[in-house]
C-alpha positions in Angstrom: 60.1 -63.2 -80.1 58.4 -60.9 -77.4 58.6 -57.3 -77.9 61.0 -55.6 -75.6 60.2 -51.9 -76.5 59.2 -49.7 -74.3 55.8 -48.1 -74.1 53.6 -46.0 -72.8 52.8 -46.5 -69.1 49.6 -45.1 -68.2 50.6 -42.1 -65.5 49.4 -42.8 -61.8 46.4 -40.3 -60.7 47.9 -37.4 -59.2 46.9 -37.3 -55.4 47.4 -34.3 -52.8 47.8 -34.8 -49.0 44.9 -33.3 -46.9 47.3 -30.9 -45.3 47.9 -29.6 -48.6 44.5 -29.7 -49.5 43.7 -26.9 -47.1 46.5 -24.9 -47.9 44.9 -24.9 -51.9 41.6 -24.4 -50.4 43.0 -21.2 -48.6 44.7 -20.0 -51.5 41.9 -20.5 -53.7 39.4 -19.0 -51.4 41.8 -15.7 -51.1 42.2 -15.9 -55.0 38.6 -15.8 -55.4 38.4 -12.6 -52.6 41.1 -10.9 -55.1 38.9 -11.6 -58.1 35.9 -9.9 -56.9 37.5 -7.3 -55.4 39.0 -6.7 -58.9 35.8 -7.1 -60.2 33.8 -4.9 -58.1 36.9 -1.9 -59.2 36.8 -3.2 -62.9 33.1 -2.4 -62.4 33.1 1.6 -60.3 35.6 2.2 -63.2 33.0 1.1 -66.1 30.4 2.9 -64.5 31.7 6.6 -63.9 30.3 9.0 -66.3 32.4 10.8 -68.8 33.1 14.2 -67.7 30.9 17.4 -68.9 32.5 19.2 -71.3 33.0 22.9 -69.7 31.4 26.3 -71.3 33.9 26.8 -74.0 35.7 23.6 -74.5 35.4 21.9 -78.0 33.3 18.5 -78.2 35.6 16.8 -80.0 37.5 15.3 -77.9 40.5 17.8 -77.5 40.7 20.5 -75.0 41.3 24.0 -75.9 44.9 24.9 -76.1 45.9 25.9 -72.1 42.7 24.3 -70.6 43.4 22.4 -67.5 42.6 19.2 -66.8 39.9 18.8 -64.2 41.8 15.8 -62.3 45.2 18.0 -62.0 43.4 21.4 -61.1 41.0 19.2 -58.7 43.1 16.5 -57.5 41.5 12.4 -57.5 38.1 12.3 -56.2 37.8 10.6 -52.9 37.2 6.8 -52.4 35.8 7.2 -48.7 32.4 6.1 -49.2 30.6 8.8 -47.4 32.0 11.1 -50.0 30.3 8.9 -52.4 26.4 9.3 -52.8 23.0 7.6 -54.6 24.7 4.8 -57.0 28.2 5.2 -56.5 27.5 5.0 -52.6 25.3 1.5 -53.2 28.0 0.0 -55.1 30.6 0.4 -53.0 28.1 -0.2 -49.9 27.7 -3.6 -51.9 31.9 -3.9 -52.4 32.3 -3.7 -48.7 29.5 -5.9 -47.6 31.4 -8.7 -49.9 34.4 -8.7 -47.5 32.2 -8.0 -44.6 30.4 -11.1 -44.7 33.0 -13.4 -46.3 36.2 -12.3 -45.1 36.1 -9.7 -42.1 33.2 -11.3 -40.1 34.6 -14.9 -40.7 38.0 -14.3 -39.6 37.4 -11.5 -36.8 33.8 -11.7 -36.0 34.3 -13.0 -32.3 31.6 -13.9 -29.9 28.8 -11.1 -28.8 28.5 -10.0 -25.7 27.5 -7.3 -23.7 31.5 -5.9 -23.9 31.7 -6.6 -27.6 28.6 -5.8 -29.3 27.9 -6.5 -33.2 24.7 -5.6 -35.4 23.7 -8.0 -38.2 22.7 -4.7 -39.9 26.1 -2.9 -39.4 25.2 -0.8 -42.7 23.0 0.9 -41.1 24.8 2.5 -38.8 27.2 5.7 -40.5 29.5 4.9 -37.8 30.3 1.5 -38.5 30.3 1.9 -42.4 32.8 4.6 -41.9 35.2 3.0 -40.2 34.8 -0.7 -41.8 35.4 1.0 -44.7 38.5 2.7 -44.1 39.5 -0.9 -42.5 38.6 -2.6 -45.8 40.6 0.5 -47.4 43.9 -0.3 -45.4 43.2 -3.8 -46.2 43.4 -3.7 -49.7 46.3 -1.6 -49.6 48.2 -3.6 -47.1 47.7 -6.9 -48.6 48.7 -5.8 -52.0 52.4 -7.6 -52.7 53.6 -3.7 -53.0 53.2 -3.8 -49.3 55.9 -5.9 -49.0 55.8 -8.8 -46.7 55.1 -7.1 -42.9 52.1 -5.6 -44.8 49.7 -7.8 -43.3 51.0 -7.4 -39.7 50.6 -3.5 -40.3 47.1 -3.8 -41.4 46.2 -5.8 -38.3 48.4 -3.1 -36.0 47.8 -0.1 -37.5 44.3 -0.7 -38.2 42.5 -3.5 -37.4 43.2 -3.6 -33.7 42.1 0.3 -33.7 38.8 -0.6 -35.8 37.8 -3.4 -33.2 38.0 -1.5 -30.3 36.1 1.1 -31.3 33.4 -0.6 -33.1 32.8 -3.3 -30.6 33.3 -1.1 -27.5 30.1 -1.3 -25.0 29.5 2.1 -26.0 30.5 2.2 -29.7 27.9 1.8 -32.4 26.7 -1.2 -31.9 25.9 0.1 -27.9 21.8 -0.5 -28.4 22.3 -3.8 -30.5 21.7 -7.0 -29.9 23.6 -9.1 -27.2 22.2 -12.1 -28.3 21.6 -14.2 -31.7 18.1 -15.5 -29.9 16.9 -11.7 -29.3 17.9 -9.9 -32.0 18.1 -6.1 -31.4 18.9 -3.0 -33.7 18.5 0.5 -32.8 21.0 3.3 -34.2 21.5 6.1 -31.4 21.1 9.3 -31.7 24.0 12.1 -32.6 23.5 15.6 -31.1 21.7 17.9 -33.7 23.8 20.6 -35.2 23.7 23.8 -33.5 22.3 26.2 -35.4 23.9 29.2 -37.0 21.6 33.2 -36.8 19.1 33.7 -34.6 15.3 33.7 -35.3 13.4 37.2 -35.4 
């Protein structure tokens, strides 16, 4: 007599469409973006020094009874990075160069031309770390799910539209760079020197 019970079938592989394939591979690549960005914060917070005790305040860890604390008396420090100097400057330098290179310039780098100039060395220029930082900024605030879904379409609005004009204008930044990937060109202009305050005896 043949057994009739039922067993174990061995599962068929598990197979994914190539449509969906680059929907995972999107997903996973903005995953990835989140993680090192997550990282790269995980990482400024590590790194900040503990404060200084002040003249008068115990080391122990408690403050004096009616000392105030320095972040309410001096509000949160500034994450524009040209607030930020030496270290703190390099790492964040290093934090916006990441989405630079593999989200920004991917996605929005268009074709160079002689009406919309880029540098390869962009971090060079003040200008143009000033203001792809405040992009990258926005960015990270408008893509966060607290932004609710038109997020995104504010970001690109609001500030991405406004970034690209004036960093890629024929007389932005970028004005004496390089037109060309075979002649390669990098020269930051000039900015009128401060006028100087008192005059010499």
């Amino acid at each position: 007599m043949s057994d009739t019970s039922p067993t174990a079938s061995t599962p068929e592989p598990f197979r994914v469409s190539d449509g969906d394939l680059d929907d995972l591979a999107s997903t996973l690549a903005k995953t990835m973006a989140e993680v090192r960005q997550h990282g790269v914060i995980l990482d400024r917070l590590g790194s900040e020094p503990d404060p200084v005790p002040a003249a008068g305040q115990p080391t122990d860890g408690a403050p004096e009874a009616g000392a105030a604390d320095p972040e309410q008396s001096d509000g949160p420090a500034s994450l524009f990075i040209l607030a930020l100097g030496g270290e703190a400057y390099a790492v964040e330098l290093a934090a916006l160069s990441d989405w630079v290179h593999y989200l920004f310039l991917p996605v929005y780098g268009r074709e160079i031309s002689t009406t919309r100039p880029w540098c390869a060395q962009w971090y060079e220029h003040p200008e143009a770390v000033a203001r792809l930082h405040a992009l990258w900024l926005a960015w990270q605030q408008f893509t966060d799910t607290e932004a609710g879904l038109s997020g995104p379409s504010t970001w690109h609005r609001d500030h991405l539209d406004q970034a690209l004009m004036h960093l890629r204008a024929p007389d932005g930044p970028f004005a004496a760079c390089t037109t060309s990937t075979n002649r390669p060109n990098h020269r930051v202009l000039a900015t009128p020197a401060p006028e100087q305050s008192g005059v010499a005896a």
